[in-house]
Every structure is written in structure tokens, then in C-alpha cells.
N, C-alpha and C positions, 0 to 999 in steps of 0.2 A: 873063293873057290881054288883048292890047287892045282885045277889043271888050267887054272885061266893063266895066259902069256901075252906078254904086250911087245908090240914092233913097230915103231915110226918110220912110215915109207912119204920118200919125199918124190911125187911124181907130176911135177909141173903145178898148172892152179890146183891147190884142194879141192875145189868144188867139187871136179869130179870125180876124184881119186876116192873121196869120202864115199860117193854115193853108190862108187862100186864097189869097195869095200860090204856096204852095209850089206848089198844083196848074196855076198858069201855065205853059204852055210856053215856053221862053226864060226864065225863071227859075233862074239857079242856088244863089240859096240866098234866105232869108228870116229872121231871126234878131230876137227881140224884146228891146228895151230902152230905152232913156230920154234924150231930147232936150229941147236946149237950156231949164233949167233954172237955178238958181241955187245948187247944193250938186253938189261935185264927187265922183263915186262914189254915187250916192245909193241906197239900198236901197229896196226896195218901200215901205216903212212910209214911207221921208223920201215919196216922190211921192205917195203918199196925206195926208201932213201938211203939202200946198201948199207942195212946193216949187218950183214951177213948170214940173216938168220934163210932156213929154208922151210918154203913155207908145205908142213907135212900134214899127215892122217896119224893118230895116234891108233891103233889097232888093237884092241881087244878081242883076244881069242882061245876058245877054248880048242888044245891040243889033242885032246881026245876025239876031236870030231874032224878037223884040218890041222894037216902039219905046217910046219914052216916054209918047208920045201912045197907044197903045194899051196899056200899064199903068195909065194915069191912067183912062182909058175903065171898065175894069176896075174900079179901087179906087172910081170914083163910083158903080159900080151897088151896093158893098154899103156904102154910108154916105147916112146925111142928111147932106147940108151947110148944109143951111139952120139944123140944130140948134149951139147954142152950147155946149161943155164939156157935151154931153151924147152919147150914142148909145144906142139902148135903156134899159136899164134903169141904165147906170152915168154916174152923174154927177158932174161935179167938172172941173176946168181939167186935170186928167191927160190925161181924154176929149174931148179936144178934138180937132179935125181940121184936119190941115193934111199940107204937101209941105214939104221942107224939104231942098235940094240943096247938092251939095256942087263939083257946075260949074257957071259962073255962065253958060254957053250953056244951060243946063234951064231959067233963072227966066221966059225969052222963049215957050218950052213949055206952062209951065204954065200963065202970064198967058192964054197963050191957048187952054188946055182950059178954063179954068176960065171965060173970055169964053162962051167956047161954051156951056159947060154953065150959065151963069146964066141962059141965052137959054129956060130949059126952068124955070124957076122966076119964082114973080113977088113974093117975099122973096129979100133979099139971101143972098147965100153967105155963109158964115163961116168957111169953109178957109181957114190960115193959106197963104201962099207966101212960105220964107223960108229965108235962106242957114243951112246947119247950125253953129251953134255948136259945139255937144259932144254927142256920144255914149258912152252907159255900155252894153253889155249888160244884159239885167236876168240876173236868178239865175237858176241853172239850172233851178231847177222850173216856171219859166216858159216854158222853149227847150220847143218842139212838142209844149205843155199838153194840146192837144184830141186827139193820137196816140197820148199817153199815156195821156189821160183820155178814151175817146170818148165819152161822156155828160158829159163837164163844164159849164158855163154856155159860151153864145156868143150873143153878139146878132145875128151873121148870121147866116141861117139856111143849113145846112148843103146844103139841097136846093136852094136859089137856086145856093149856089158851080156843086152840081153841074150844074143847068141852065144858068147863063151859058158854062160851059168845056166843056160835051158838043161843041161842034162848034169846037174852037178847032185 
């Protein structure tokens, strides 16, 4: 499709990140896995064993239905950015937060959600903005964790997802 655009947002565990993702409209797919790291293929165990990879949502989406700027809008209500390799309860440089594109017209985007969005804090951001290196899939027991698992762990809270997207 050409209006379809892809964007890997790394915001703490995937699990939930995926699965709010998915409930976007203009969303056509969300699939969780692991950016720009240092070990190619890396399995869950290597990104828990620092290997620098961040563990992301791969985001498919169609632009004609939601812009960039209104996904990014989105992914800042369910993350600290001010927190470093951390989100809730999971800590480590996997949990790190960042945007990471893979057309270099998005980097002009970001710069300036993110301009914006510091405008609401009075500590620096710490979301990474940066061109995608490499993406892995993670394993499959990871692809829509919390669908499979609805009681699983999630640092976003489930009823936030559902209040920010009731009137979307």
C-alpha cells in the first residue's frame, strides 16, 4: 500500500506498548522485536544480557488515517520520557525509550514532537531519535503477549489505553 509508513517505538516492555498500539485506528499492524543493538538475531536472553538492543513495536500504519504526529502524541501519554532505561517496574538499557525511523522525512517530525513535548516537563527528555539500524522480530511468545495472556505483567495501565482511545 502506499500510504502504509512504518515506525519502531521503543517504550519500556513491548508487551504493552504492542498492544496499544494495535487498538489505534489507522494502525495496521504492531509486531514486537529488537532494535539497533550490537548481536545480529539476538534472542530475548542476548537483550537481557546487554546487548544493547531496545526492545521495540514495529508499527504499521496507514498515513492517510493517523499521522505521525498524532502516533507519537499517543505513545508519549503511555511512557515517562524523562525516565532513563527504565519504565515501571522494568529496568535495564533494553527499557529504554526512543523513535527510531526508517524515512529520514520523520527525523524533522519527531525533533519536533518531541520540542513540544519537553515544553511540558522541566527535566530533560531522554527518548532516543534515531535512524533504524536493524530490526529482529522477537520470538513468537512475545507477538500479542497480553491477548494471549490477559492478566500478564504491563506497565501501562490497561484502562489508561482504554480512556485515551474511547473517543479516537
Amino acid at each position: 500500500m502506499q500510504n502504509t509508513k512504518i515506525i519502531y517505538l521503543a517504550g519500556g516492555c513491548f508487551w504493552g506498548t504492542e498492544a496499544f498500539m494495535q487498538r489505534i485506528n489507522g494502525v495496521i499492524d504492531a509486531e514486537s522485536g529488537y532494535a539497533n543493538g550490537n548481536t545480529l538475531n539476538p534472542t530475548y536472553q542476548d537483550v537481557c544480557s546487554n546487548s544493547g538492543h531496545a526492545e521495540v513495536v514495529k508499527v504499521t500504519y496507514d498515513n492517510t488515517q493517523i499521522s505521525l504526529e498524532k502516533l507519537l502524541d499517543y505513545y508519549f501519554k503511555v511512557i515517562d520520557p524523562t525516565s532513563l532505561n527504565q519504565q515501571g517496574a522494568d529496568k535495564g538499557v533494553q527499557y529504554r525509550t526512543g523513535v527510531y525511523y526508517v524515512d529520514p522525512n520523520d527525523k524533522l517530525i519527531i525533533e519536533k514532537s518531541l520540542a513540544d513535548l519537553q515544553k511540558q516537563y522541566s527535566q530533560p527528555l531522554v527518548v532516543e531519535n534515531l535512524p533504524l539500524e536493524h530490526y529482529f522480530p522477537a520470538e513468537a511468545y512475545h507477538q500479542d503477549y497480553l491477548d494471549k495472556n490477559p492478566n500478564g505483567y504491563c506497565h501501562i495501565d490497561i484502562q489508561l489505553m482504554n480512556d485515551l482511545l474511547k473517543n479516537q
